[in-house]
VOVORO-208783 format. One record per residue (C-alpha): x, y, z; chain. Coordinates in steps of 0.1 Angstrom, whole numbers, plus 5000, padded with zeros to 4 digits. Example, Ala and Ser with C-alpha at 12.3 -4.5 7.8 and 13.67 -1.06 7.14 Angstrom:
2
PT|5123|4955|5078|A
PT|5137|4989|5071|A
# end
This chain:
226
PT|5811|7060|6733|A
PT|5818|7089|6705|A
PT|5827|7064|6683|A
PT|5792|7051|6688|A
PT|5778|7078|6687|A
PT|5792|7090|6653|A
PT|5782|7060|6638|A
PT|5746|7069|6652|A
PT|5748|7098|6637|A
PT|5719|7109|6611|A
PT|5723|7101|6577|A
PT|5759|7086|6587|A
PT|5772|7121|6583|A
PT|5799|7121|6609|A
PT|5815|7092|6602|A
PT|5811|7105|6559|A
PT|5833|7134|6574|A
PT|5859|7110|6594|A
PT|5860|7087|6555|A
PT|5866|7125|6539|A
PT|5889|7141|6557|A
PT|5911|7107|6553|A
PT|5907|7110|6511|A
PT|5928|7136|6506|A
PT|5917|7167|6482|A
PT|5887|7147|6469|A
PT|5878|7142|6505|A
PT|5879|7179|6514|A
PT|5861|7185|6484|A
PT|5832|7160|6490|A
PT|5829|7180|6524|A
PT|5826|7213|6517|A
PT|5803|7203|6484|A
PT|5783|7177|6499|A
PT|5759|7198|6517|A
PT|5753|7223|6493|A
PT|5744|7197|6465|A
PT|5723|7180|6489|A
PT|5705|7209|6494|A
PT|5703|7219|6455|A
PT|5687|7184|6451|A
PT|5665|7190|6475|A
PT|5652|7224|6460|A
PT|5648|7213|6425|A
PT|5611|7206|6421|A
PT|5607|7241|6433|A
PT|5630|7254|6410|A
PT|5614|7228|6381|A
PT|5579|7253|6390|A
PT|5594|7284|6389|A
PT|5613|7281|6353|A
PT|5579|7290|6338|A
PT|5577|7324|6364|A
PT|5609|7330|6353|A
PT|5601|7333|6313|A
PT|5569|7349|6323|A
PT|5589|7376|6339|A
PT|5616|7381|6318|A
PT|5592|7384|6285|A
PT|5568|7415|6307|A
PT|5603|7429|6312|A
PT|5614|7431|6278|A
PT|5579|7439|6267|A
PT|5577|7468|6292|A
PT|5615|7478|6279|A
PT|5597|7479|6242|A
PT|5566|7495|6250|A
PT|5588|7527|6266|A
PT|5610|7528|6236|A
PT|5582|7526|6211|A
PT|5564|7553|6226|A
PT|5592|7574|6225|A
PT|5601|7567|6191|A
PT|5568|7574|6177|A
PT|5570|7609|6199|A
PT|5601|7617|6182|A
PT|5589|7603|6151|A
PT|5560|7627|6148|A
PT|5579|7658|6163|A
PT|5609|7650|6135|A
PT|5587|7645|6106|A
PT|5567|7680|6112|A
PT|5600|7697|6117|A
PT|5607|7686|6085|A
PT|5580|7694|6064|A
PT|5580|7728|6076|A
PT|5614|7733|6070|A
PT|5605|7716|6034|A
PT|5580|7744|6027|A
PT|5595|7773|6040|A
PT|5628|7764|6014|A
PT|5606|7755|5986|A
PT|5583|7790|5987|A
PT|5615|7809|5998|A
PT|5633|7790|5961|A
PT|5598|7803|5943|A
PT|5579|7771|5943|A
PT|5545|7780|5927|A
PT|5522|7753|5947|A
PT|5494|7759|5919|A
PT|5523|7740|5894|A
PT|5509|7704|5919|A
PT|5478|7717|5930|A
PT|5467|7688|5901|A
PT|5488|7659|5913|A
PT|5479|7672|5949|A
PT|5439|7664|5936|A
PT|5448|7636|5919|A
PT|5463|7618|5950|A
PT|5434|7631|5974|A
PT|5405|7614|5946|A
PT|5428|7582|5945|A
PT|5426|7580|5985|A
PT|5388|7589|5987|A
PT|5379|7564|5961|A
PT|5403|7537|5978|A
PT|5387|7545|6012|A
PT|5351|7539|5994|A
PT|5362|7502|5984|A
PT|5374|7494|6016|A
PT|5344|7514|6034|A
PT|5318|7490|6018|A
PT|5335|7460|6025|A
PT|5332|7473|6062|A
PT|5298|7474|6064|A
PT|5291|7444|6042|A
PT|5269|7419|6059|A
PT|5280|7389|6043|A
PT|5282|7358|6059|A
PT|5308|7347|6075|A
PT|5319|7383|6075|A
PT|5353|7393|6061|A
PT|5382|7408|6080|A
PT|5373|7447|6076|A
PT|5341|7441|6087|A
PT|5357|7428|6123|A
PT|5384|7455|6125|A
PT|5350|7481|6117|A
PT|5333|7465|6147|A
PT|5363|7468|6166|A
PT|5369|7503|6160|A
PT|5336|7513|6168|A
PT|5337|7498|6202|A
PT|5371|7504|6212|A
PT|5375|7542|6224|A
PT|5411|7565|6217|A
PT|5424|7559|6251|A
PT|5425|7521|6241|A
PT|5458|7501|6234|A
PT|5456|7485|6207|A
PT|5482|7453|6200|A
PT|5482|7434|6169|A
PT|5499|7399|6171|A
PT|5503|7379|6134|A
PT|5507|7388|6099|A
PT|5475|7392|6081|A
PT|5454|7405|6112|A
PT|5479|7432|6117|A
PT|5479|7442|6080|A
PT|5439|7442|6081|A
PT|5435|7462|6111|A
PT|5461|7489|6102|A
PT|5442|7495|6075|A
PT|5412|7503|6095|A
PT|5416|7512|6131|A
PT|5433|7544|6130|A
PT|5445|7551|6170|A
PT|5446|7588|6178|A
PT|5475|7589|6201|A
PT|5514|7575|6199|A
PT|5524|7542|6215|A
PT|5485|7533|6213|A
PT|5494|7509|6182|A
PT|5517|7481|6190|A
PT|5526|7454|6164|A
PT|5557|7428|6156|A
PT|5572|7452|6135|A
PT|5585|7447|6101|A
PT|5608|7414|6111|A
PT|5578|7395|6122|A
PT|5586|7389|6156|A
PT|5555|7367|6166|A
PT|5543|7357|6201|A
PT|5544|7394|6211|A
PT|5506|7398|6221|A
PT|5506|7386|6254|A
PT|5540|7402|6269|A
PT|5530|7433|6251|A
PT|5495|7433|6267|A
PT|5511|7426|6304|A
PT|5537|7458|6301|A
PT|5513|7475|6287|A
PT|5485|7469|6310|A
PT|5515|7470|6338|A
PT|5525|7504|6329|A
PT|5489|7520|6322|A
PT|5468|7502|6346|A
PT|5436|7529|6338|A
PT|5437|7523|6298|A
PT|5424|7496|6281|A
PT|5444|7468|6264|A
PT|5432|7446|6231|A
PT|5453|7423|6219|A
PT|5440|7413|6179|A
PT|5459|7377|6166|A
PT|5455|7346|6149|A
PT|5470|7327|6174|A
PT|5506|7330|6170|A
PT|5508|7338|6202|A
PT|5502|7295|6212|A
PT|5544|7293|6219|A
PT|5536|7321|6247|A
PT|5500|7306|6258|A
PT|5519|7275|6263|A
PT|5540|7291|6290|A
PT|5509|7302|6303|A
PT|5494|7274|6308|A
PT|5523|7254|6320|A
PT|5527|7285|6351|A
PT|5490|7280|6359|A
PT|5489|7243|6352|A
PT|5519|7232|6378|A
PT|5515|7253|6408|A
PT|5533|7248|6442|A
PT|5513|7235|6466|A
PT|5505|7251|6498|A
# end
């Protein structure tokens, strides 16, 4: 009757433990791995669906690494840089600089950056059409206020909109930096709008952000179902 019964058993899994134990090593190893593989079998669409949560994750993380460090750079940055420039002046008047000696270069530099600002003013409010890149970043400035994050995601967008939106505060102007690490809009924007939940996040690209957008849309594309 046990011998019956064993070979009744579901899935034959009494009598696969009778065949083991008589195998030796290999047996014992089937036994005790066996169930476990079975089981990691048995889990792997789900784990198939969650690969894309996973990346999804693990970029907001690093993003929300980045954002605190760049934030804290560009406060130390700023706090350096006046330090220094003090410290500059006070040694150059306490040597006897005479500051009317480059009060000429001093005006020569400020006309070149007025006349330079002039261009690039009336190219921002030129209403050509289709309208040139200034003209956006202009619009965009205008509506966005200081408190806004701003993150800009390419090459030639980013260079265009430094040149005209000018944020107020540090760690309000986040960019790929100067490697040209694209595909940073979106996990910047999450940290970002992670971290500061009450500021507002715009993200400005030209769509190099498509190798994240892909993960995207695979996460909300393949969904367990309920």
């Amino acid at each position: 009757m046990a011998k019956a019964d064993a070979w009744g058993a579901p899935e034959g899994t009494a009598f696969e433990r009778r065949e083991a134990r008589g195998d030796g090593l290999a047996g014992n190893t089937r036994l005790i791995a066996g169930p476990p593989y079975r089981r990691l079998l048995a889990a792997e669409p789900l784990l198939r669906r969650s690969i894309p949560a996973l990346i999804i994750t693990f970029l907001i993380v690093i993003a929300a690494l980045r954002v605190l460090s760049l934030m804290n750079e560009r406060d130390d940055v700023e706090r350096d840089a006046k330090a220094i420039l003090s410290q500059l002046e006070a040694a150059a008047l306490k040597h006897g600089a005479l500051p009317h000696r480059y009060a000429a270069w001093c005006a020569k530099l400020l006309t070149d950056e007025e006349k330079a600002r002039a261009e690039l003013a009336q190219y921002e409010r030129a209403d050509t059409r289709p309208i040139n890149h200034y003209r956006l970043a202009r619009a965009i400035a205008d509506a966005i206020d200081p408190d806004t994050i701003v993150i800009g995601d390419g090459g030639d967008c980013v260079a265009m909109a430094a040149r005209v939106l000018g944020p107020e505060r540090p760690g309000h102007w986040l960019d790929p930096g100067p490697l040209g690490c694209l595909g940073v809009g979106a996990p910047f924007a999450l940290a970002a709008k992670k971290m500061y939940p009450d500021k507002k996040v715009l993200v400005i690209g030209d769509r190099t952000d498509g190798a994240v957008e892909l993960e995207f849309n695979l996460l909300l594309g393949d969904k367990p179902k309920s």
